[in-house]
Steps between C-alpha positions, in 0.01 A plus 500: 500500500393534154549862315267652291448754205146608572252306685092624474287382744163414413383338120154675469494681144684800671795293588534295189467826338806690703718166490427483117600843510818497691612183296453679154707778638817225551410416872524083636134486657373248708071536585420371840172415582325302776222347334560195275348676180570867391236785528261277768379798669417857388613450172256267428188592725399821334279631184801488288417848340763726311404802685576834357633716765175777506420424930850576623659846628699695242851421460459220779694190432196316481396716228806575301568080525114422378536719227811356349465155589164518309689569189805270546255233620294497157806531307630193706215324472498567134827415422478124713131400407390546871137459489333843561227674375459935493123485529505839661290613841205717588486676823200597573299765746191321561337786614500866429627625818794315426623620115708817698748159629499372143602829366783525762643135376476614161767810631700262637524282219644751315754649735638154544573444139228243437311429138285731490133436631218500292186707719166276453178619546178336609338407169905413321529266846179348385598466178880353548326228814116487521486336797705745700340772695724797594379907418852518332834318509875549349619235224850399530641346240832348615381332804480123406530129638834261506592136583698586826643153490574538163665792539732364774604183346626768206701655760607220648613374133666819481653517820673134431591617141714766655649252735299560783388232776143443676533265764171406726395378798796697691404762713733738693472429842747735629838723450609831488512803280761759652660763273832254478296173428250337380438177662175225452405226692297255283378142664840349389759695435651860501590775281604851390410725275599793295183652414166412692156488392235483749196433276308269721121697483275407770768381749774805418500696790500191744824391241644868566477468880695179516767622286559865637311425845183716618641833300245811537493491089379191502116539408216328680319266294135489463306219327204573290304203396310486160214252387437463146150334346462388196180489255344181379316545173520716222706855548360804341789755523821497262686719705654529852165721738671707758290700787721779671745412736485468844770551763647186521442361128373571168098370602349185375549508179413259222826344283531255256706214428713429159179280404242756578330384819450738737629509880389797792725650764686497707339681825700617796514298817793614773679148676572552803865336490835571544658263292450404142540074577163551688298631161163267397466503148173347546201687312222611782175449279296689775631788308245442183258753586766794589606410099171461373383839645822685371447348170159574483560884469675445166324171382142526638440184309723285606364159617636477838459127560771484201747593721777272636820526731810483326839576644661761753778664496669775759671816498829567610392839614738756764226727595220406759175520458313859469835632346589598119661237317853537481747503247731220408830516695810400424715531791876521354819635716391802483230407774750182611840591434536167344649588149359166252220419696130637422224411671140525311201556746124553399521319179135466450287650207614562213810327616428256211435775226832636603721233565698520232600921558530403899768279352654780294534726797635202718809413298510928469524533906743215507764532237432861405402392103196393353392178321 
């Protein structure tokens, strides 16, 4: 049986960006992942925003990891030409009744450390987008837009650079995690590791169970579909158009690509599975109308017959429907008694944003030093 340094589990752009991690810090990594290609699911079925970090509860991981990874991902980006763009976001209260919610974001914001948001009102909203209707909205500057492929081939790069390994189209089909030993199953062959990384998104907690068997810490997961549109013909807005969020996402909201056209979404719809293998990516274009009437209280104007399906993507979620979205979770022996093995559960929104601080805290938990 082969023996391992560090094995991570999963190479989405949260796992390239811990096994980077861990391999700058001295560690022999080796990325597993199932599919033949890295970052083939969540990492690259979502708006590809740098959010930053005004939605989340104070001093929640999700918030304190937004907020930093926004910084360290534009000074990332900057420093490897990663193709991004800090074209800034307004979110909006379309109606009067709702400018109290906007006020409370704006409080938020600022506990959590974020740039500072700028308050628009109705006539400076005109003024900045004419073709937006909203009674007032919040400006924030260091939201912005980023090549997630881009950004984890640089990892990637980075990872190798340090003498790291990704190796796909190996998935771990079984083993055992016990507070002695690490052990993996792959398709062909066996092995053990020092330090383990379960990073695998959508399909961690089913990864969890058949490591550590069906352990009360183990969360449920939930799957949240979302369907994104995008606009044929000419685009109007220059910067990202929130609404307020909802419970189980941030609303259809309007984002852009690096070349300025302009894509909607993504909505909410709750699978009904257990298992992550049974997902359907495909876009369900009987959802048109539910977009066109949600965009329609921010862009009256829009043409709706210039609307077309795009992509989907889905949510690794741990919370059911009708509940408050959770936090990340990072299950370490603390929760496991499994010292070197961490287990990362709910790594949806703004997983991307902060990938690069989850991996900071990661190789923290782990070895007890930073990057």
């Amino acid at each position: 049986m082969e023996k391992l340094d560090a094995v991570v589990i999963g190479a989405g752009v949260v796992g390239l960006a811990i096994g980077r991690a861990l391999a700058q810090a001295g560690r022999e990594v080796l990325v597993l992942e199932k599919n033949a290609r890295f970052g083939e699911e969540t990492s690259a079925r979502n708006s590809e925003v740098i959010h930053a970090g005004l939605y989340y509860p104070q001093g929640s991981l999700k918030a304190r990891t937004c907020v930093r990874g926004n910084r360290l991902l534009y000074a990332y980006c900057t420093e490897r030409n990663i193709p991004h763009q800090a074209c800034g976001k307004l979110l909006v209260a379309t109606q009067a009744a709702q400018i109290p919610q906007l006020r409370a974001l704006q409080d938020k914001a600022r506990d959590n450390g974020c740039v500072p948001l700028q308050w628009l009102d109705k006539a400076a909203v005109q003024q900045l987008e004419p073709a937006l209707r909203a009674e007032a909205a919040l400006f924030s500057p260091s939201t912005g837009i980023i090549s997630s492929h881009e950004l984890m081939l640089a990892l990637l790069t980075d990872l190798e650079a340090a003498g790291g390994q990704l190796v796909t189209a190996n998935e771990v089909t079984g083993g055992r995690v016990e507070p002695a030993n690490t052990h993996l199953q792959l398709q062909d062959y066996s092995l053990q590791a020092r330090l383990l990384v379960n990073a695998a998104g959508l399909h961690a907690p089913a990864l969890a169970k058949r490591l550590h068997g069906d352990a009360d810490w183990i969360p449920q997961p939930a799957f949240a579909k979302g369907h994104y549109f995008s606009l044929s013909g000419k685009n109007p807005f220059k910067h990202l158009i929130y609404p307020l969020p909802e419970q189980a996402g941030l609303g259809v909201h309007l984002t852009l690509d690096l070349q300025g056209r302009a894509r909607f979404g993504p909505d909410v719809e709750w699978l009904n599975i257990q298992d992550a293998a049974e997902i359907d990516y495909r876009v369900d274009a009987s959802r048109r109308d539910a977009f066109v009437a949600a965009i329609h209280n921010y862009w009256p104007d829009m043409d709706k017959n210039a609307l077309q399906p795009d992509y989907a993507g889905v949510r690794p979620k741990i919370t059911s429907p009708g509940s408050d979205a959770a936090d990340f979770y990072l299950a370490d022996a603390s929760v496991h008694a499994c010292e070197g093995v961490i287990h990362l559960f709910g790594i949806e929104s703004p997983g991307l944003t902060a990938s690069l601080a989850l991996a900071e805290e990661v190789v923290t938990r782990l070895t007890g030093t930073g990057t």
